[in-house]
C-alpha positions in Angstrom: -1.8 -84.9 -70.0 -3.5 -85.0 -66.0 -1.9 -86.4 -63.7 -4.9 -89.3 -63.8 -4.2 -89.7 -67.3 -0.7 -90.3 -66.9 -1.5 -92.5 -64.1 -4.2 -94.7 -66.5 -1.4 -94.9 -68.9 0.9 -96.6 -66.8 -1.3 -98.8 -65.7 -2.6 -100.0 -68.6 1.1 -99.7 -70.3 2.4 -102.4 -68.0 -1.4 -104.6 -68.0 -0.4 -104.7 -71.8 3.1 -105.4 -71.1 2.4 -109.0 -68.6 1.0 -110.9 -71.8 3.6 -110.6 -74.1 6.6 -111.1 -71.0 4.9 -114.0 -70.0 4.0 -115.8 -73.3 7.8 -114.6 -74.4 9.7 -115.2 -71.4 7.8 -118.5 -70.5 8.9 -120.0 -74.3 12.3 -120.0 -73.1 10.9 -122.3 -70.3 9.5 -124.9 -72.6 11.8 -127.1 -72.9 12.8 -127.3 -68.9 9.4 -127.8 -67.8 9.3 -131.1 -70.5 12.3 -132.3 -69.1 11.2 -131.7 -65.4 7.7 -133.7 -65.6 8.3 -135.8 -68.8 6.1 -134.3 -70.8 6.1 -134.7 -74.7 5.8 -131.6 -77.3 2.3 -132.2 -77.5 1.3 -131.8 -73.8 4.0 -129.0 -73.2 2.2 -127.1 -75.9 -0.9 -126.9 -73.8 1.5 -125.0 -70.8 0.8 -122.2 -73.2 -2.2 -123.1 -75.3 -4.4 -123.8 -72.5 -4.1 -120.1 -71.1 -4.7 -118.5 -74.5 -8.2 -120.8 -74.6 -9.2 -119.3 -71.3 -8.6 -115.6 -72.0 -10.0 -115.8 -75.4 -13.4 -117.4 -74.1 -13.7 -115.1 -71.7 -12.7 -111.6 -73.1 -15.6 -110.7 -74.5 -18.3 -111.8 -72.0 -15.6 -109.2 -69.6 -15.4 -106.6 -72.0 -19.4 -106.4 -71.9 -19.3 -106.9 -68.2 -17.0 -103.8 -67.8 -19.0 -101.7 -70.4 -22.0 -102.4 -67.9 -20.8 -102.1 -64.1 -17.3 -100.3 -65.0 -14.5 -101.3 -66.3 -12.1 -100.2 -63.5 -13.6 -103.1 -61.5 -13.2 -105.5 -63.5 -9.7 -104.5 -64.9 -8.7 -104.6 -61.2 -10.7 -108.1 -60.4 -8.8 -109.6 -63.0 -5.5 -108.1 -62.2 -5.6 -109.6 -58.3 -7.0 -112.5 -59.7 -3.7 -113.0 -62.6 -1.7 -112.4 -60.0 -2.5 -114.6 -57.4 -2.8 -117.8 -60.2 0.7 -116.6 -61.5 1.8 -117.5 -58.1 -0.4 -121.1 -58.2 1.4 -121.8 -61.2 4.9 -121.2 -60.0 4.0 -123.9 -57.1 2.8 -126.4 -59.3 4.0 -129.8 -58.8 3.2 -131.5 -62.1 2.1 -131.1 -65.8 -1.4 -131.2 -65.3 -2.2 -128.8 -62.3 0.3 -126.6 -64.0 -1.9 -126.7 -67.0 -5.2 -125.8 -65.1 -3.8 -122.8 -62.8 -2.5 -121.5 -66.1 -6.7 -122.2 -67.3 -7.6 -119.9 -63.6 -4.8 -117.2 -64.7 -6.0 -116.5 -68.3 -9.7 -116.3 -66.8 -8.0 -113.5 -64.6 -6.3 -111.9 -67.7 -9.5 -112.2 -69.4 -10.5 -109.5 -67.0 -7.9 -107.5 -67.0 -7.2 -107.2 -70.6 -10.6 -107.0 -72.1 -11.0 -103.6 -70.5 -7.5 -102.0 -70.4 -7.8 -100.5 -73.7 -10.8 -99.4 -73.4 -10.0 -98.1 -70.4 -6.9 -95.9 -72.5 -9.6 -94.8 -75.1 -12.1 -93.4 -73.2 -9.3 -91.7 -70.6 -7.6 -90.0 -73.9 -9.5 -87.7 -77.0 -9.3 -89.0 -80.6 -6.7 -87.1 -81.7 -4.1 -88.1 -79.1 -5.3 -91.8 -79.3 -3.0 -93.1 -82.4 -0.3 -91.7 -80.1 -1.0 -93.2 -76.6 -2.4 -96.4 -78.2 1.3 -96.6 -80.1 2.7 -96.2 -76.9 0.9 -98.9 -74.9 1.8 -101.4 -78.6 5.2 -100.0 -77.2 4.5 -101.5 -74.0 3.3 -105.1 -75.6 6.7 -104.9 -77.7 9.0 -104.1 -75.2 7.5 -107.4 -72.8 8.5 -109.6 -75.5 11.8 -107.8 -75.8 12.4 -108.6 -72.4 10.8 -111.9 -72.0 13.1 -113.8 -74.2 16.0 -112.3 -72.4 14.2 -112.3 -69.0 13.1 -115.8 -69.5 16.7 -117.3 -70.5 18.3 -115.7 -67.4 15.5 -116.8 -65.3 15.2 -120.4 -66.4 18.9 -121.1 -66.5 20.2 -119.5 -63.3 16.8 -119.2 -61.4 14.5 -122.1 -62.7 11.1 -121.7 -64.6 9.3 -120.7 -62.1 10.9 -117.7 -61.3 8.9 -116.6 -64.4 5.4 -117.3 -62.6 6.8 -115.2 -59.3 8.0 -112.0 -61.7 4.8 -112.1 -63.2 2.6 -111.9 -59.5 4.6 -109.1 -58.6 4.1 -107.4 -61.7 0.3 -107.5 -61.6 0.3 -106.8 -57.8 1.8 -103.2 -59.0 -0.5 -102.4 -61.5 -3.1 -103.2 -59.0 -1.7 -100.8 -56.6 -1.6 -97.9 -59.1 -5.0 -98.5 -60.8 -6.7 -99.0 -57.0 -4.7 -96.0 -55.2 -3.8 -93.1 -58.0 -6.7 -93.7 -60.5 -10.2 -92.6 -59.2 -12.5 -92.3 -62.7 -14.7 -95.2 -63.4 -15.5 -95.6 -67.2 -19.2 -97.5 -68.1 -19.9 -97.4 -71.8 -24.0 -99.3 -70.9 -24.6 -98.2 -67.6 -27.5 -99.4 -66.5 -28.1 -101.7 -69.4 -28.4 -105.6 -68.6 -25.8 -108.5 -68.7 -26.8 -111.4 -70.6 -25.1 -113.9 -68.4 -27.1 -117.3 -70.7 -25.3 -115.5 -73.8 -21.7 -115.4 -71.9 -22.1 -118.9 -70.8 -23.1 -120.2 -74.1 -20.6 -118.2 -75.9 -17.0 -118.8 -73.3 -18.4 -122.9 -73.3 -18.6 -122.9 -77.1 -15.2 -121.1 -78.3 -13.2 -123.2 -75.8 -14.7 -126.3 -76.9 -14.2 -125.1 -80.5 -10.8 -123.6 -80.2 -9.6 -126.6 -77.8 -11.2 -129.6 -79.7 -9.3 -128.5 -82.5 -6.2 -128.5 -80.8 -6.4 -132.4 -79.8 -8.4 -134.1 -82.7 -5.3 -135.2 -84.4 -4.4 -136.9 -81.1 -8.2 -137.5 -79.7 -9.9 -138.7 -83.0 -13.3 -138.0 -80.1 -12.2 -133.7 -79.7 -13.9 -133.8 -83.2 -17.6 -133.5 -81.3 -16.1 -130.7 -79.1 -15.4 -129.1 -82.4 -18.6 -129.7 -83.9 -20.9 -128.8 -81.2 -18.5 -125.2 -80.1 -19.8 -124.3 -83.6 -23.1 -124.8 -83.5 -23.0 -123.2 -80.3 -21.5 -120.2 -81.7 -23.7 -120.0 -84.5 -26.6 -120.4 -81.4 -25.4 -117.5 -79.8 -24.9 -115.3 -83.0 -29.1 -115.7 -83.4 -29.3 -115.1 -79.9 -27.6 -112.0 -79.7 -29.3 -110.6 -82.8 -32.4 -110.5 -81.1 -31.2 -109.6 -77.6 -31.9 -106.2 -76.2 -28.6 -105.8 -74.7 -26.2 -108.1 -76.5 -23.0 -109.5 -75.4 -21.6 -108.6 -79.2 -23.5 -106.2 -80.7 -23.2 -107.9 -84.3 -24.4 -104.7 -85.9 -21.0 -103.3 -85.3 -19.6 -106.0 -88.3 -21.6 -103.6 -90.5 -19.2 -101.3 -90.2 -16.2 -102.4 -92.8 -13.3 -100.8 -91.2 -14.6 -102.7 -88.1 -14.7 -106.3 -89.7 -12.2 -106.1 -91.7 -9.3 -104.7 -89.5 -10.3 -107.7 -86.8 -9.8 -110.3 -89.2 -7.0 -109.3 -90.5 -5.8 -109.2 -86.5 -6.8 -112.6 -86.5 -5.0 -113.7 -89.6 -2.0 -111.7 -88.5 -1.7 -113.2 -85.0 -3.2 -116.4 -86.4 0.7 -116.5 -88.5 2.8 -114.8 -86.1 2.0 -116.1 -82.5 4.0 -119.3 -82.4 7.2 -118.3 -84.4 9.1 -117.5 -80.7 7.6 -120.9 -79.6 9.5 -123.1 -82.6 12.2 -120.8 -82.7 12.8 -121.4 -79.2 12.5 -124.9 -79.6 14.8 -125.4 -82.7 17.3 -122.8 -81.1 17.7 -125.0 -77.8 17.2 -128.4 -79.3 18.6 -128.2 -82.8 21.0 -125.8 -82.2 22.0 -127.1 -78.3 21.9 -122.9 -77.3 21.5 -122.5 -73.8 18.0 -120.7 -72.6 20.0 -117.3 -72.3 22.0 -117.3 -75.6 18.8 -118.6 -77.7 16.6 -115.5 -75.9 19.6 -112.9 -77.0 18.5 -114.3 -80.6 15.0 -114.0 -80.1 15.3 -110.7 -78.8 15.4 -109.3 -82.6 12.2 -109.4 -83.1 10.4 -107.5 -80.3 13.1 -104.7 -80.5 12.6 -102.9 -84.0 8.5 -103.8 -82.7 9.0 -101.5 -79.1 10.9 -98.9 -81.2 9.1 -98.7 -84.2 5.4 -98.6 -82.9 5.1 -95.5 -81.4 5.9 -94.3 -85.4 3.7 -96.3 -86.6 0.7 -95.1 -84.1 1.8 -91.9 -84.9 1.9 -92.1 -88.8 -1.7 -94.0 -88.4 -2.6 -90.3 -87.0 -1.5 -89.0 -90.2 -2.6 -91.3 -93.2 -5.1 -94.3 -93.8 -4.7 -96.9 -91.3 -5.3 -99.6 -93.7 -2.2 -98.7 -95.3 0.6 -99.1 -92.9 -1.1 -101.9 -91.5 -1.0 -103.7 -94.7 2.1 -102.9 -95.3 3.6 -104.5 -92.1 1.8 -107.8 -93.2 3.1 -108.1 -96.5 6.8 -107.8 -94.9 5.6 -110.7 -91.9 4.6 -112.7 -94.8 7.8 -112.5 -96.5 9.9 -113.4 -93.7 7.3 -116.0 -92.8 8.1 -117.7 -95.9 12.0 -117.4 -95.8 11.7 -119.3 -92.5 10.4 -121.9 -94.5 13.5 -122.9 -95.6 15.2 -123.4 -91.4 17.7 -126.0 -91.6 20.1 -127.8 -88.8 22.9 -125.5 -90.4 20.8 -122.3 -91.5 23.5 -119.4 -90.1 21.9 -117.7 -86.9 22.9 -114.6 -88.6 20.2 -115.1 -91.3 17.7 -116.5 -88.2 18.2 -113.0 -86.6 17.4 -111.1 -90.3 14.6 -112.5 -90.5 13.0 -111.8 -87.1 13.6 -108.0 -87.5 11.9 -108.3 -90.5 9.0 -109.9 -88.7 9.5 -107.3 -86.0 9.4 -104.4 -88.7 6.1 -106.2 -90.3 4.1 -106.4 -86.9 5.6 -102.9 -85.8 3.7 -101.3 -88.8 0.7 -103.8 -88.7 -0.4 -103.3 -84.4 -1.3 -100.1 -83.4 -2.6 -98.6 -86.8 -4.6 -101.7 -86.9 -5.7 -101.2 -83.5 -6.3 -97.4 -84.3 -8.5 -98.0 -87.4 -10.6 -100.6 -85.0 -11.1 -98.2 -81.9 -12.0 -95.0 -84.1 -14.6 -97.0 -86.2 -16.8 -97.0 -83.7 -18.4 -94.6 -81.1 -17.7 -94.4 -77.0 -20.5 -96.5 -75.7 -18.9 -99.6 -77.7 -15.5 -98.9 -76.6 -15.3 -101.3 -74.1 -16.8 -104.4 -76.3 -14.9 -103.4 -79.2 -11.9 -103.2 -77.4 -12.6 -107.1 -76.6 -13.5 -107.8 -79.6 -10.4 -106.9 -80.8 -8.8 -108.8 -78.0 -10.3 -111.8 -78.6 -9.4 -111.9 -82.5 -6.0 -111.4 -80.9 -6.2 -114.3 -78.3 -8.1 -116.4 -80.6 -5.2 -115.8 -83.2 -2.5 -116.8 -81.0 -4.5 -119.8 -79.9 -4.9 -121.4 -83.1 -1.4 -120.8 -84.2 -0.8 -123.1 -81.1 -3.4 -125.4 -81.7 -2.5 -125.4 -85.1 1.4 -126.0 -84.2 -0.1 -129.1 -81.9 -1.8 -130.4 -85.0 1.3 -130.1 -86.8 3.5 -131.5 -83.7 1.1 -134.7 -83.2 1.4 -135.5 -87.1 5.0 -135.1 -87.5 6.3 -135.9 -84.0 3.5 -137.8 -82.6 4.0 -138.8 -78.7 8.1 -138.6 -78.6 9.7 -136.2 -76.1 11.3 -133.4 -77.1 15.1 -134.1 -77.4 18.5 -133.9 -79.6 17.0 -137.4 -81.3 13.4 -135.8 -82.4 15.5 -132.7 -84.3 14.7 -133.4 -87.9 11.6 -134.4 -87.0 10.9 -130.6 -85.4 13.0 -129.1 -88.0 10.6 -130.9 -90.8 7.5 -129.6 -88.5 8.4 -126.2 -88.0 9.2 -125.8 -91.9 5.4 -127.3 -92.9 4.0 -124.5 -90.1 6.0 -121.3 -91.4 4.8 -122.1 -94.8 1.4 -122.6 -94.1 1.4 -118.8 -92.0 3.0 -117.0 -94.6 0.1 -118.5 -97.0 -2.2 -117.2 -94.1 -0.5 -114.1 -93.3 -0.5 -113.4 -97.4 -4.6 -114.0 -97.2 -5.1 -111.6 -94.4 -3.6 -108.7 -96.0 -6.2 -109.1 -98.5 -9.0 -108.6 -95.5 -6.4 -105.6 -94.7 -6.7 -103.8 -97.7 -10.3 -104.3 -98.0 -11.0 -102.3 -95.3 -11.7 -99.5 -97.1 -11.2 -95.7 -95.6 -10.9 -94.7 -92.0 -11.5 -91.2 -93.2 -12.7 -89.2 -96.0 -9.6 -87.6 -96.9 -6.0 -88.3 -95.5 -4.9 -86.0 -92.9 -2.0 -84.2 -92.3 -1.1 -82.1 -89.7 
């Protein structure tokens, strides 16, 4: 490697790492931040939620933007700009202004993290990019390995936001490194136009989508926001076919290894993004587990994930993506569906079996997914394929959330979250595992269906 390479991977390594620490870490933090403003399960929900809408609505109109005027500007826009909302957020003084500075710091992510792999792929040549791409999966894995654990120290000696101040700093290095040490700018479209009426009709409509459907079981009225984010989506898929230069090239969903590998990231996050979230939940209200003990449980998971992915990147290098990805989702499905069955008195020993298994699954399933989608398509689309891959992944984790809410407002309805509402979560969080196993089981059809990366299987 150059030293500039080196340097780009270690940026974008601990870019990809902030996410998952965050989202991890701040789980853990759930239940304070109800008790501290009052807030039931449903609105708490939206602490996390309400981020994952902004960064999903904006990741692609960002990925194109950095494809057109360079990506390094904007992945260091949005770095400053995570940063410096982290820090809003750990100052909020209620609920609701905590709720919209986390809005302002996903917009910021939205930046930074619809151009950071693209940035990886075009710094690094095919052949090395199962291998660096397993590494920065390493990265993601090992921020929720330490967010749990980070997050139950934090929150129970520190207080929550302690989390929001970790995180600032964090982004303020990366910043440093990417504006000081790297000096390449990367455009896929130089030169090309920005279709700024496409990216405002595209971010409006998938947050209204994606948000309407979080609430409508509460706000009988978020059913319009959900009708009209569709037909605005399906507004800007005609628009875009006949753009010259389109936010989403739709073309690109010709290509079957392309389409089929992001919807089966979107089933797979769709299944898996809110297990920490009720785990967390049942472990510190069912349970009674303090915020540290309950993150040592939940640190199962992301551990076999950070050790195993580099393997699996590497193995993607050697063999059919499709396979090892599809692999990992059959095993998340399994354990998706042996969480089914949580009880008050299910031994912790069996909770903790189950997560490496999830861990194992994703491990297999993440960066040879992530391989088959980057090497499907050529270097002038890195950047918007990148983000297109990042969006199935933020709209994945979104809808798990919003479908959790769902869930939460039809089993729990308003009540606060509490010792007294624990067979009312335990009863919720058994309908939602069961439902994304059945969802997880689906998208490993769209897995397999991928067809071949390559002609032959490689071996070297």
């Amino acid at each position: 490697m150059t030293s500039e390479q080196v340097d780009v991977l270690l940026a974008t390594c601990i870019a990809s790492f902030l996410p998952p620490f965050m989202s991890s870490s701040l789980n853990l933090a759930i239940p304070a931040i109800g008790v501290q403003f009052g807030a039931s399960a449903v609105v708490v929900n939206w602490v996390v939620t309400s981020y994952l809408i902004a960064s999903a609505a904006f990741l692609l109109p960002f990925g194109r933007l950095g494809d057109v005027v360079g990506r390094k500007r904007v992945f260091l826009t949005g770095m400053l700009a995570h940063a410096f909302f982290s820090i809003a957020s750990g100052l909020a003084t209620s609920v609701a202004s905590l709720i919209a500075f986390r809005v302002l710091q996903g917009i910021g992510g939205a930046m930074a993290f619809a151009t950071s792999v693209a940035i990886l792929t075009g710094a690094f040549p095919q052949e090395d990019r199962g291998r660096v791409l397993g590494i920065n999966s390493a990265a993601v894995y090992i921020g929720l390995s330490l967010g749990p654990v980070a997050g139950g120290l934090l929150t129970q000696h520190v207080g929550w936001r302690s989390i929001f101040f970790v995180n600032a700093v964090l982004g303020l290095v990366v910043a440093v490194v990417m504006m000081l040490r790297v000096k390449h700018e990367w455009r896929g479209s130089h030169g090309e136009s920005f279709d700024a009426t496409g990216a405002a009709l595209y971010t409006v409509s998938l947050a209204a989508l994606v948000g309407g459907f979080s609430t409508f079981k509460t706000f009988p009225a978020a059913r319009w926001p959900v009708l009209l984010g569709g037909a605005g989506l399906v507004a800007f898929a005609v628009r875009e076919l006949r753009a010259a230069h389109p936010i989403l090239d739709l073309r690109l969903f010709r290509n079957v290894v392309f389409a089929f590998s992001n919807v089966a990231a979107l089933a797979n996050y769709s299944s898996t993004f809110a297990v920490t979230f009720l785990l967390s939940l049942y472990l510190q209200t069912v349970r009674g587990l303090e915020p540290q003990t309950a993150g040592a449980i939940l640190l199962a998971q992301p551990v076999l994930m950070a050790l195993l992915s580099p393997l699996a990147g590497r193995l993607s290098d050697r063999i059919e993506p499709r396979l090892v990805a599809s692999l990992g989702m059959i095993l998340t499905s399994l354990a998706l569906a042996l969480f089914a069955r949580l009880g008050p008195s299910t031994p912790l020993l069996w909770v903790v079996a189950e997560l490496m298994l999830i861990g194992i699954g994703f491990a297999l399933f993440s960066s040879p997914n992530t391989n088959a989608v980057m090497s499907s398509i050529s270097g002038r689309h890195y950047g918007i394929g990148a983000a297109t891959l990042g969006t199935m992944r933020l709209v994945g984790q979104a809808l798990s959330m919003a479908f959790v809410a769902l869930v939460f407002a039809q089993f729990m309805g308003n009540a606060r979250i509490g010792r007294e509402t624990a067979p009312l979560l335990i009863a919720s969080s058994r309908f939602a595992f069961a439902f994304f196993a059945a969802l997880c089981g689906a998208g490993t059809l769209a897995s397999l269906a991928r067809g071949r990366l390559r002609p032959h299987t490689v071996r070297r």
